[in-house]
ROSE-669714 format. One line per 8 residues: number of its first residue (from 0); their letters; for each residue x, y, z of N, C-alpha, C, CB. Coordinates in steps of 0.001 Angstrom, whole numbers. Glycine has a CB too. Example, Ala and Ser with C-alpha at 12.3 -4.5 7.8 and 13.67 -1.06 7.14 Angstrom:
REM ROSE-669714
0) AS) 13190/-5690/7800/12300/-4500/7800/13200/-3300/7800/11308/-4473/9046  12850/-2250/7080/13670/-1060/7140/12900/30/7870/14084/-598/5725
This chain:
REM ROSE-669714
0) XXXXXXXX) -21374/24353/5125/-20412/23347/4653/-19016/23725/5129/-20445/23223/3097  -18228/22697/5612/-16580/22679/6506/-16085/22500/5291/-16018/21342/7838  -15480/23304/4897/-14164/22951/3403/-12931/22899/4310/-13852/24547/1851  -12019/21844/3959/-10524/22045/4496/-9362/22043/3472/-10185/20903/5491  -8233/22920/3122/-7919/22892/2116/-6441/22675/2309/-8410/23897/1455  -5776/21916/2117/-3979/21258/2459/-3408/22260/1083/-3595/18787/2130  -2275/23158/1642/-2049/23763/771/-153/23671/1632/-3202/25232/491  712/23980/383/1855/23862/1204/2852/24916/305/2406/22149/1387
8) XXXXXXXX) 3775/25341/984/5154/26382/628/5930/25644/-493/6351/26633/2095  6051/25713/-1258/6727/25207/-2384/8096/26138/-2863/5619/25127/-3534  9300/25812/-3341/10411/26905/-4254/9585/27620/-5128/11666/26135/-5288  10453/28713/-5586/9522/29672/-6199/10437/29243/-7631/9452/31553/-5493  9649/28370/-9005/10471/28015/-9766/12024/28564/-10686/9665/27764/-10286  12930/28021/-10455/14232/28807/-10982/15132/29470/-9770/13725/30092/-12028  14620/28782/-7970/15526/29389/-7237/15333/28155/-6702/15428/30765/-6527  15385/26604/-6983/15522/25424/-6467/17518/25515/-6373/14611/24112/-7603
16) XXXXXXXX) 17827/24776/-5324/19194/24151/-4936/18736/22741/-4331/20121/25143/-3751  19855/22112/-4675/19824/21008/-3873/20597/20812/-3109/19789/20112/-4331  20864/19762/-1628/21860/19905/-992/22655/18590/-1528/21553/20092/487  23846/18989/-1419/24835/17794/-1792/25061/16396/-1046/26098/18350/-1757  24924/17053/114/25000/15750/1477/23431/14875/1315/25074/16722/3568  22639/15754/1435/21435/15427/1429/20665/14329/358/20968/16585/1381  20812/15245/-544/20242/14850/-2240/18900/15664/-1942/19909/12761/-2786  18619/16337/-931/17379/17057/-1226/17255/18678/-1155/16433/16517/-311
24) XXXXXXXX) 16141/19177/-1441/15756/20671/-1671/16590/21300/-151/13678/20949/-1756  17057/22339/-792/17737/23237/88/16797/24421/431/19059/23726/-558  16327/24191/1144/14844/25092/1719/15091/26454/2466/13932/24138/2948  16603/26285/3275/16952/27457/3685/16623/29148/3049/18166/27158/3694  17275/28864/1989/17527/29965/1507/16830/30190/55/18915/30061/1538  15922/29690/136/15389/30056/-1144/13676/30925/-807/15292/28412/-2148  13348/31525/-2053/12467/32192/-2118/11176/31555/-2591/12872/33110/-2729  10123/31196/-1104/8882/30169/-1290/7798/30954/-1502/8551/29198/-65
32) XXXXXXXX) 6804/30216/-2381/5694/30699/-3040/4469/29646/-2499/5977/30722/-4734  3176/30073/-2588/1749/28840/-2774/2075/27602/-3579/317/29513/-3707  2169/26601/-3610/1986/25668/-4789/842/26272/-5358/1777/24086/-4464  1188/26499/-6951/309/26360/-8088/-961/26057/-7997/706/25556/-8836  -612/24531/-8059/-1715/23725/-7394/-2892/23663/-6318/-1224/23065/-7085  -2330/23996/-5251/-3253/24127/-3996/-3877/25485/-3914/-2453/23880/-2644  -3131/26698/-5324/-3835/27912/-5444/-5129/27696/-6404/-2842/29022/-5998  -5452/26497/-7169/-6301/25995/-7599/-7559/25644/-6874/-5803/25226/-8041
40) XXXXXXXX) -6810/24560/-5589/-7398/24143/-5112/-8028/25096/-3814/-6810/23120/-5063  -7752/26214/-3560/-8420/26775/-2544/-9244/27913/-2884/-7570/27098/-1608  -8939/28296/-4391/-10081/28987/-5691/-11260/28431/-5580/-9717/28715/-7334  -11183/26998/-5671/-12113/25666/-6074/-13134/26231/-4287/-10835/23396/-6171  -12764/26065/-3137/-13111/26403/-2170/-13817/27945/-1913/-12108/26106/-1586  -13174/28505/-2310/-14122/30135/-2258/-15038/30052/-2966/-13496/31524/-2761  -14804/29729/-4523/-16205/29933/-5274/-17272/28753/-4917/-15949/29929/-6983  -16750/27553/-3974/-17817/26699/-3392/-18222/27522/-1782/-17123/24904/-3219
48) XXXXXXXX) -17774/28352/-1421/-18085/28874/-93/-19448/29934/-1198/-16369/29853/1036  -18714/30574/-2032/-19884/31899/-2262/-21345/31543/-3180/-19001/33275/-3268  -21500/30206/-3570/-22068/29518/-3895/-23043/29048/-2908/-21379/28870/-4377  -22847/27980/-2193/-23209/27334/-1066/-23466/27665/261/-22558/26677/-977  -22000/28712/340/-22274/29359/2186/-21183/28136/2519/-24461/29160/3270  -19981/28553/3831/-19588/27360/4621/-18556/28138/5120/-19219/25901/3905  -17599/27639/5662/-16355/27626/6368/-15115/27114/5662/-16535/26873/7512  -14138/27870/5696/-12977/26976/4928/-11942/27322/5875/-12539/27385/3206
56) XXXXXXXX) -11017/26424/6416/-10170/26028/6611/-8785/26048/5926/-10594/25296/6761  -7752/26524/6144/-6728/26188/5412/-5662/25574/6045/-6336/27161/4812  -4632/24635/5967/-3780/23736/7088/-2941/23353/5894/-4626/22292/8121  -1804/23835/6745/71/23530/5974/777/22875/6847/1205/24982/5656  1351/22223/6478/3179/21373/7174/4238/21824/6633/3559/19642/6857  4833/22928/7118/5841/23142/7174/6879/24316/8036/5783/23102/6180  7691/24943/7903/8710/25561/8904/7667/26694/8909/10512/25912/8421  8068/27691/9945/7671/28715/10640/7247/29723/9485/8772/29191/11639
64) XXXXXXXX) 8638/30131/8611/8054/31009/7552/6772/30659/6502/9168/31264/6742  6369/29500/7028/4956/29376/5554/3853/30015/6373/4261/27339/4880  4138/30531/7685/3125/31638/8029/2372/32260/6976/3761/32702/8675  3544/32766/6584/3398/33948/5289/2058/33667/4446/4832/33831/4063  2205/32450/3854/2011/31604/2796/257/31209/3360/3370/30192/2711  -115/30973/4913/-1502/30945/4794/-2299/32162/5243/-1935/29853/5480  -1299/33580/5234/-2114/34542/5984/-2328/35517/4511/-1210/35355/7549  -2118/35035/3332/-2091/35004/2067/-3614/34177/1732/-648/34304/1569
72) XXXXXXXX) -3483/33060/2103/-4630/32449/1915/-6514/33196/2653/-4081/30998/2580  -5543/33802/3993/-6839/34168/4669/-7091/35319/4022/-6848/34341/6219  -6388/36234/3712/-6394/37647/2701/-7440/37115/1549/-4569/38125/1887  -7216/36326/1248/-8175/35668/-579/-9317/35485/175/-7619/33757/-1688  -9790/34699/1221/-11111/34327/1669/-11054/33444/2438/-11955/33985/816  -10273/32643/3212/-10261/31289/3809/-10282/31857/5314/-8856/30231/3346  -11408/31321/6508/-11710/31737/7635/-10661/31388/8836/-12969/31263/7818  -10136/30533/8036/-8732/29887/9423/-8046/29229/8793/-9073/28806/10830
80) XXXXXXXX) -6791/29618/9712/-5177/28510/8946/-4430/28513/10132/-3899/29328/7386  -4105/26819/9881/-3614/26006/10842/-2212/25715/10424/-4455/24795/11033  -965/25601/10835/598/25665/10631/847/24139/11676/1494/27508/11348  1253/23145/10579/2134/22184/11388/3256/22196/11134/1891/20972/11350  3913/22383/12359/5564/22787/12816/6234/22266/13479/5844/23757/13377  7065/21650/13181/8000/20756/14283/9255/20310/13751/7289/19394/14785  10176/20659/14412/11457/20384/13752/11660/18811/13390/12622/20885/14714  11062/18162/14173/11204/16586/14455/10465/15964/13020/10264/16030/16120
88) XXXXXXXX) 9337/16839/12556/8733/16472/10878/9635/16560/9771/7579/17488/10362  10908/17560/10029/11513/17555/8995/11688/16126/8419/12623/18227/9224  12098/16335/6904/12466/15352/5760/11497/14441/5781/13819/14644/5850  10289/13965/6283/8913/13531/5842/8964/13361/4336/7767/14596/6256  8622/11967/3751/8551/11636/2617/6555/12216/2659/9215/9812/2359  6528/11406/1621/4536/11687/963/3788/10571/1921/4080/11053/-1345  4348/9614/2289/3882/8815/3169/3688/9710/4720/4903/7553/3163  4655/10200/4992/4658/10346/6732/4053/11895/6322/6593/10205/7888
96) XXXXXXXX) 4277/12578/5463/3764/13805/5661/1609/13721/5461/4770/14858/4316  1659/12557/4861/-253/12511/4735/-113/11819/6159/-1326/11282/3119  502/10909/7265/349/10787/8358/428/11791/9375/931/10034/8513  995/12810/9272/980/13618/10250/-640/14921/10132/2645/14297/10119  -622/15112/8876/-1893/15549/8090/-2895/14698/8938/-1900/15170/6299  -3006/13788/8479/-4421/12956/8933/-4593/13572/10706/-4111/10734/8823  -3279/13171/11234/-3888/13081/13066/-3920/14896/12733/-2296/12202/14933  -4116/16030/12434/-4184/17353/12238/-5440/17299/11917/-3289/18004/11330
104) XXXXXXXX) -5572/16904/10951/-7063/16668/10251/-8360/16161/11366/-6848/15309/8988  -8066/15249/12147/-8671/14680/13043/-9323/15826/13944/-7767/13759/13684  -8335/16640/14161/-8519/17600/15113/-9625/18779/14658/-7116/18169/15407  -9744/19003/13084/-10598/20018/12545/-11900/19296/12259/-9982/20719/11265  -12026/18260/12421/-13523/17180/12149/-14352/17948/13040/-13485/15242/12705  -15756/17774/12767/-16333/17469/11032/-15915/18310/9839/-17948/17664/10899  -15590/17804/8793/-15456/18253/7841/-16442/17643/6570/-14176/18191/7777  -16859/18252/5406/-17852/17654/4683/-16460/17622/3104/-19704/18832/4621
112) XXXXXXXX) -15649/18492/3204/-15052/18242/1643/-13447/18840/2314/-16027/19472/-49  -12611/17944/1563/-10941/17846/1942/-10623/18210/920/-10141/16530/2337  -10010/19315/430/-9384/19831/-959/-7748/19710/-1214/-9737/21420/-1075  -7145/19137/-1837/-5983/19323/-2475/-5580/19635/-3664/-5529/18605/-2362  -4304/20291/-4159/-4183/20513/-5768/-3157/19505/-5910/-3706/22137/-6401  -3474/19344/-7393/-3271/17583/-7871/-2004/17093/-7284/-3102/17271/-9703  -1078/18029/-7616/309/17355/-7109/1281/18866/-6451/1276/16401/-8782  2477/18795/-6052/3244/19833/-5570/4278/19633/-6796/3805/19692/-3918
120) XXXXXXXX) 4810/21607/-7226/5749/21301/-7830/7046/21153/-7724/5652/21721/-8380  7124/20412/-5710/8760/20425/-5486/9008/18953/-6096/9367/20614/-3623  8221/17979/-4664/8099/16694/-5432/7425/16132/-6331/7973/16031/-4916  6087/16848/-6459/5956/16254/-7882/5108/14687/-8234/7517/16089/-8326  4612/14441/-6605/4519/12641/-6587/3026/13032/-7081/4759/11451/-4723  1923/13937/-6217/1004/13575/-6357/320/12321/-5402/1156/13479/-7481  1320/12354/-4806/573/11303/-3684/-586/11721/-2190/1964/10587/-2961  330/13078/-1960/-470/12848/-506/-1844/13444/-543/318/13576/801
128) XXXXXXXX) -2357/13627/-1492/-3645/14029/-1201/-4543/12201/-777/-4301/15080/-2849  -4530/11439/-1969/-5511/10262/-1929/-4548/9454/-722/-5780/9317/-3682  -3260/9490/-130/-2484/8879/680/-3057/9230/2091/-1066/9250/422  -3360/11063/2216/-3964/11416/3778/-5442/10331/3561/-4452/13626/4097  -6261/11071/2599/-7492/10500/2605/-7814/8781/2786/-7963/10977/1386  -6762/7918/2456/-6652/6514/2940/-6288/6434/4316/-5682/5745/2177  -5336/7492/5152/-4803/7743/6460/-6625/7765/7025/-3582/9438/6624  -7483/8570/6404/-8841/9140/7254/-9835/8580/6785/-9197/10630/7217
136) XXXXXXXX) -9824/7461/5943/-10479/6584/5421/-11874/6933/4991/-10423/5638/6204  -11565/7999/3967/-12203/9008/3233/-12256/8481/1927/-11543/10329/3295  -13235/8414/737/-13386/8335/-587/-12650/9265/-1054/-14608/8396/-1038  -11922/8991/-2180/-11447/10022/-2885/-11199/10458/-4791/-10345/9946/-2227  -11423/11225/-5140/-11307/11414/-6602/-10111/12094/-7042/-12419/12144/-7110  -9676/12350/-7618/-8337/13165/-8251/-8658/14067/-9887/-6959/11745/-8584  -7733/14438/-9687/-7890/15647/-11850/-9178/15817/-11382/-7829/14575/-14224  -9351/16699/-10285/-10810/17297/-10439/-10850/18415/-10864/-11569/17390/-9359
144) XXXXXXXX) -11966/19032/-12076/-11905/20477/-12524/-13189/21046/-12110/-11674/20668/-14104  -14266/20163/-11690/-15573/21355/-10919/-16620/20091/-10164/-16842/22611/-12580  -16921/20818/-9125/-17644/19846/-7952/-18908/21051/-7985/-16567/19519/-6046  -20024/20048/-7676/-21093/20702/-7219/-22058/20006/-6198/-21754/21071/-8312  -22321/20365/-5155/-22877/19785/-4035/-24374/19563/-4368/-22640/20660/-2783  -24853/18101/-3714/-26158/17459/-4104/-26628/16913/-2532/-25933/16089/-5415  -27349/16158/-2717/-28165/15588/-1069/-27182/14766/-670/-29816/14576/-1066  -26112/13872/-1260/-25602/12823/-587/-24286/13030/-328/-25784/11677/-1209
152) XXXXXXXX) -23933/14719/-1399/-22165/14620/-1071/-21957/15616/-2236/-21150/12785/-1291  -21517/15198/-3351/-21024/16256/-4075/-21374/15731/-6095/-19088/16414/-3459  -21350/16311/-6914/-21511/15839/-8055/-20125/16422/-8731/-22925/16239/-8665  -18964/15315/-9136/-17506/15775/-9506/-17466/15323/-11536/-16057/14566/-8224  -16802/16124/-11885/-16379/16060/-13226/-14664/16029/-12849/-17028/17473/-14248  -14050/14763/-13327/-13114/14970/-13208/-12197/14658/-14552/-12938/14460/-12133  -11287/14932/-15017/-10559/14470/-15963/-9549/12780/-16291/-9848/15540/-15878  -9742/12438/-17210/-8731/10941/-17183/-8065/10616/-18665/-9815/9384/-16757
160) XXXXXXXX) -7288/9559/-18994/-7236/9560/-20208/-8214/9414/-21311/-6575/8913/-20296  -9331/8732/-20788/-10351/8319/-21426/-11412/9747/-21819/-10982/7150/-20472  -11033/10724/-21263/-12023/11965/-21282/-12547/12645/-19926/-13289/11514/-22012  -13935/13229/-19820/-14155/13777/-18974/-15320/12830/-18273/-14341/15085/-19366  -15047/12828/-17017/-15676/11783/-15901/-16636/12411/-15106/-14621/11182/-14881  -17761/11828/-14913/-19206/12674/-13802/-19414/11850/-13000/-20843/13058/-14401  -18870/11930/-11730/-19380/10976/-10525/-20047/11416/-9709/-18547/10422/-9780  -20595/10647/-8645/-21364/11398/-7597/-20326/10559/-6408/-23395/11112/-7567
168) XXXXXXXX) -19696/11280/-5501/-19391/10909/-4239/-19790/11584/-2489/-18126/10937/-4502  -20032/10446/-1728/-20236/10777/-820/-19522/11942/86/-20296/9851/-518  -20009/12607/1251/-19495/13731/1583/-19650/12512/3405/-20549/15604/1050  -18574/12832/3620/-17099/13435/3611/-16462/12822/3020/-16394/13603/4675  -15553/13672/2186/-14986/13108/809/-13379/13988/385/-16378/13460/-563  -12364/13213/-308/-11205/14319/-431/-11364/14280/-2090/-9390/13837/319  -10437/15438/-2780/-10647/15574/-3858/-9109/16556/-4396/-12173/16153/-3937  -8460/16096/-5193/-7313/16644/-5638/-8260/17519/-6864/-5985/15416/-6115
176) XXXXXXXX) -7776/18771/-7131/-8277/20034/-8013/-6925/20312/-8980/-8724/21579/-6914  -7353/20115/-10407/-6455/20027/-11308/-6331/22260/-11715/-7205/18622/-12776  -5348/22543/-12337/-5332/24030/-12368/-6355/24510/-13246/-4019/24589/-12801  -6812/24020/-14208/-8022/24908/-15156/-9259/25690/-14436/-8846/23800/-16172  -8779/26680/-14959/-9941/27204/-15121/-10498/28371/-13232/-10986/25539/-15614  -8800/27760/-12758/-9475/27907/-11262/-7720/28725/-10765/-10137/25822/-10207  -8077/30141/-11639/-6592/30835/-11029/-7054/31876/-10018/-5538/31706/-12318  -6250/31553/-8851/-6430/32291/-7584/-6920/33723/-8014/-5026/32341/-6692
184) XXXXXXXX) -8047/34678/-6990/-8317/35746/-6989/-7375/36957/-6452/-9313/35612/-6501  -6934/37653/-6803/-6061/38735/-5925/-6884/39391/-4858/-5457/39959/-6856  -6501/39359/-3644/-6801/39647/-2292/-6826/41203/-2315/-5728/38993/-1245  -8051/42036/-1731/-8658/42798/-1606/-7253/43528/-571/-10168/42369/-1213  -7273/44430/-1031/-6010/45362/409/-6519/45470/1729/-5644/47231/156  -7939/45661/1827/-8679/45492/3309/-8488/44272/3702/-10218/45720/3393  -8948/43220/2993/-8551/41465/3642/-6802/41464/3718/-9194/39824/2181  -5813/42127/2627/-4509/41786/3061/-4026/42303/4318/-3649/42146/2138
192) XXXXXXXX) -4615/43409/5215/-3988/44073/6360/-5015/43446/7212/-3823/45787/6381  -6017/42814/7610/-6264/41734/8277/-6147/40792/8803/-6503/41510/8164  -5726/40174/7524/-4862/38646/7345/-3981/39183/8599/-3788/38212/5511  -2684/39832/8248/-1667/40325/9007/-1896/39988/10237/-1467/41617/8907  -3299/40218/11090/-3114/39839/12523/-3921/38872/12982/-3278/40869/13371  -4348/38129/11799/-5881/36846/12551/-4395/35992/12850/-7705/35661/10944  -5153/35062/13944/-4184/34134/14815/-4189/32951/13688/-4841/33613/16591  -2858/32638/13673/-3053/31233/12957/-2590/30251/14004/-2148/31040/11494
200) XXXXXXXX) -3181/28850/14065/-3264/27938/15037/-1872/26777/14363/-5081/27291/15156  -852/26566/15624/401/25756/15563/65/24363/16186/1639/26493/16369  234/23582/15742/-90/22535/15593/2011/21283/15527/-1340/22813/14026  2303/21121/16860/3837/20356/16770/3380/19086/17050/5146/20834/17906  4384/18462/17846/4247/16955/18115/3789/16810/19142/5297/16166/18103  4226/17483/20290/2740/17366/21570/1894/18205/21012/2941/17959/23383  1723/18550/20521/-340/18732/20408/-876/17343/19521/-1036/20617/19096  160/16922/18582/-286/15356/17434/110/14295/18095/558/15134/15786
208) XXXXXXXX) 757/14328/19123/1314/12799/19421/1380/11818/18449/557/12133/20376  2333/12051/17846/2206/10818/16161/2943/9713/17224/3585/11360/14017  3005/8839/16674/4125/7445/16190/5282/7760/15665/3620/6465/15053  6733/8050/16934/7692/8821/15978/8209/8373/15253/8533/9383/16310  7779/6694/15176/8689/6110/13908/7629/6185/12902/9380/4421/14052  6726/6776/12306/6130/7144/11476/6890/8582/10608/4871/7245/12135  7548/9321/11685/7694/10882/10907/9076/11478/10640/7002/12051/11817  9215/12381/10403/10573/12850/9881/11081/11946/8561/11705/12714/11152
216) XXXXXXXX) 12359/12184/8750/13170/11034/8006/13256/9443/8183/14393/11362/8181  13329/9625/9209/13595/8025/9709/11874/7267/9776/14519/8039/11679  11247/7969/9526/9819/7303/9443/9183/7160/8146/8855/8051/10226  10287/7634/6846/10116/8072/6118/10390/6739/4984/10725/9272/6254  9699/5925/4114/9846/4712/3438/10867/5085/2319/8439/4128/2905  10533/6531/1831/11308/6631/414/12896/7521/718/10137/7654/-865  14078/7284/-195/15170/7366/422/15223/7864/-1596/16037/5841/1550  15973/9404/-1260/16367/9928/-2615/18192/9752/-2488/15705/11790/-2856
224) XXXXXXXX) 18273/8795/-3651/19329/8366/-3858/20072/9090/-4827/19198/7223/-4083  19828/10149/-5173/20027/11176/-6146/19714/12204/-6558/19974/10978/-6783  19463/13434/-6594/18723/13985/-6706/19284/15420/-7618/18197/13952/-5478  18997/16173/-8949/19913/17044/-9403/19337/17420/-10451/21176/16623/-9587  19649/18689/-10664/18807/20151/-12060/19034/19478/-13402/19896/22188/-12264  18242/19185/-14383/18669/18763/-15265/19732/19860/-16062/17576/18280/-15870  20103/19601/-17290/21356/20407/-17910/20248/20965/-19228/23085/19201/-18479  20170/22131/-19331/19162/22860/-20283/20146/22675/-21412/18639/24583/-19903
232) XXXXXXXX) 20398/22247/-22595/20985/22588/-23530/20191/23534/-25100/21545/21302/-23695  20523/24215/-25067/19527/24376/-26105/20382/24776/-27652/18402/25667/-25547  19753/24561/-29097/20373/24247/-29896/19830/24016/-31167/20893/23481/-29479  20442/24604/-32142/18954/24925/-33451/19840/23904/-34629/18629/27357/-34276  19187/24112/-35734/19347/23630/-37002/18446/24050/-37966/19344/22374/-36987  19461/24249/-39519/18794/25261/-40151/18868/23583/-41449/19759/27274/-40415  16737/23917/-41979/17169/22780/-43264/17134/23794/-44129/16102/21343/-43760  18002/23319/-45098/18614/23775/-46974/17383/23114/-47541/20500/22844/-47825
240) XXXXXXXX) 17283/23791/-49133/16468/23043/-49992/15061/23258/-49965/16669/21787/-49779  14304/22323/-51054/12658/22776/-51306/12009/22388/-50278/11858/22162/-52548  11081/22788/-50867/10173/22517/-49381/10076/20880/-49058/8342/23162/-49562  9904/20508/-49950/9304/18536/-49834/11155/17990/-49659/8127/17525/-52183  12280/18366/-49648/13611/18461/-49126/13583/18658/-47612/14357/19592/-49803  12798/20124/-47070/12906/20535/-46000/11810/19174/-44808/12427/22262/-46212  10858/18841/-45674/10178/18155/-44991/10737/16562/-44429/9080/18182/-45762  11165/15971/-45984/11585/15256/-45455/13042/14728/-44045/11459/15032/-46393
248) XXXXXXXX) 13682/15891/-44548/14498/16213/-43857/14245/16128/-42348/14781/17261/-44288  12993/17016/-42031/12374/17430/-40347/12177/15518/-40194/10216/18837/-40211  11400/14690/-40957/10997/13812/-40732/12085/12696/-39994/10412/13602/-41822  13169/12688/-41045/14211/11873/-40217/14616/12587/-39109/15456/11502/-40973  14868/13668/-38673/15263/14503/-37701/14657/13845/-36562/14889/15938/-37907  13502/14355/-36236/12412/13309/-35815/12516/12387/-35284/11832/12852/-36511  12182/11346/-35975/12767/9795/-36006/13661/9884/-35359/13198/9103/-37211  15016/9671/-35956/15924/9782/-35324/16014/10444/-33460/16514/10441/-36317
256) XXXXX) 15352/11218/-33106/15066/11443/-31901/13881/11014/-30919/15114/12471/-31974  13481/10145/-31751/12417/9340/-31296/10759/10002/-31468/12803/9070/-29755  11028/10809/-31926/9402/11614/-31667/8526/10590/-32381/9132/13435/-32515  9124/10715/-33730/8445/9508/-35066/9263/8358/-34993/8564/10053/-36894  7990/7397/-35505/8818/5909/-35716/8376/5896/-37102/8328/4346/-34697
């Protein structure tokens, strides 16, 4: 089985900036980590490799330093990682960045299962996982917490408001991996000085030939018209009086702040 797993460089939370000109993440200089998320989602992939048997794949979009970030991944267990790089991708909204994904993706076919974690915690949309998979015109599920492979594709439990969901979907198939239950393994010191020298494969705009009005900024549909840290305030209150005083008290408190009506 071909697992491919979209995993990307995210701020490491509490060293986000924004740029002023911009309205967006100031990427320079800050200190990047795995998304959360896609450390879920490439957990979800090993324990389906040591299970099953297969190949996994790992493939990022972004600047030169998220090297780092998949030779990390190959250290945990993942057999190859692919780096899309191109200065010309910068500022890619969730739209153009699952377009440039897809023609990448194209290139690692066949694949039997496309893994993503549910959302990233820079932006936060949650879009480009089921957005590539419409790019590759792939079925897709989301809030997935455990897949198990059957004759036609895969058997998924996924989460919704309504409770917990059991589908069966066809293979080749994408699947966003919610965090339960699925926290990354720490990498063996023999696989971390390994990692260090397996080749990872670069992937720019002549090797993808996109549609350049598809990518970067200017290919980009969504336009952040604002963008800024919220203001932490924090701030107590002490209630006087008996207890059925103190209660009622919390109650309007409450209310008054909308929690209770």
């Amino acid at each position: 089985m071909n697992i491919v797993v979209c995993i990307k460089q995210v701020p490491e939370p509490g060293s986000i900036k924004i740029d002023s000109e911009t309205h967006r993440i100031d990427r320079e200089n800050l200190y990047a980590v795995m998304n959360p998320f896609d450390e879920s989602a490439l957990e979800t992939a090993l324990r389906l490799k040591e299970t099953y048997g297969g190949h996994i794949t790992v493939i990022s979009m972004g600047p030169p330093k998220a090297e780092s970030m998949l030779r990390k991944a190959l250290s945990c267990g993942a057999d190859k990682a692919v780096l899309i790089s191109d200065s010309d991708f910068g500022g890619s909204d969730a739209f153009a960045t699952s377009y440039i994904l897809s023609l990448a993706l194209r290139k690692l076919e066949p694949f039997q299962l496309l893994l993503f974690g549910r959302q990233a915690t820079d932006g936060d949309t949650g879009q480009v996982g089921p957005e590539t998979a419409q790019q590759l015109d792939l079925p897709v599920l989301t809030f997935v917490r455990d897949i198990k492979l059957c004759d036609t594709g895969f058997i998924v439990e996924r989460i919704s408001d309504a409770g917990t969901e059991r589908w069966t979907i066809q293979s080749p198939c994408a699947l966003t991996v919610i965090k339960e239950n699925n926290e990354l393994r720490t990498p063996l010191f023999d696989r971390r000085m390994s990692a260090k020298s397996e080749e990872i494969q670069v992937l720019g705009e002549k090797e993808l030939n996109p549609d350049t009005g598809k990518i970067g900024l200017a290919g980009s549909p969504t336009r952040v018209v604002e963008l800024k840290a919220p203001a932490w305030v924090s701030a107590s209150e002490i209630l006087e009086g008996t207890v059925p005083e103190k209660v009622s008290a919390l109650i309007e408190n409450l209310k008054k702040r909308g929690v209770l009506k």
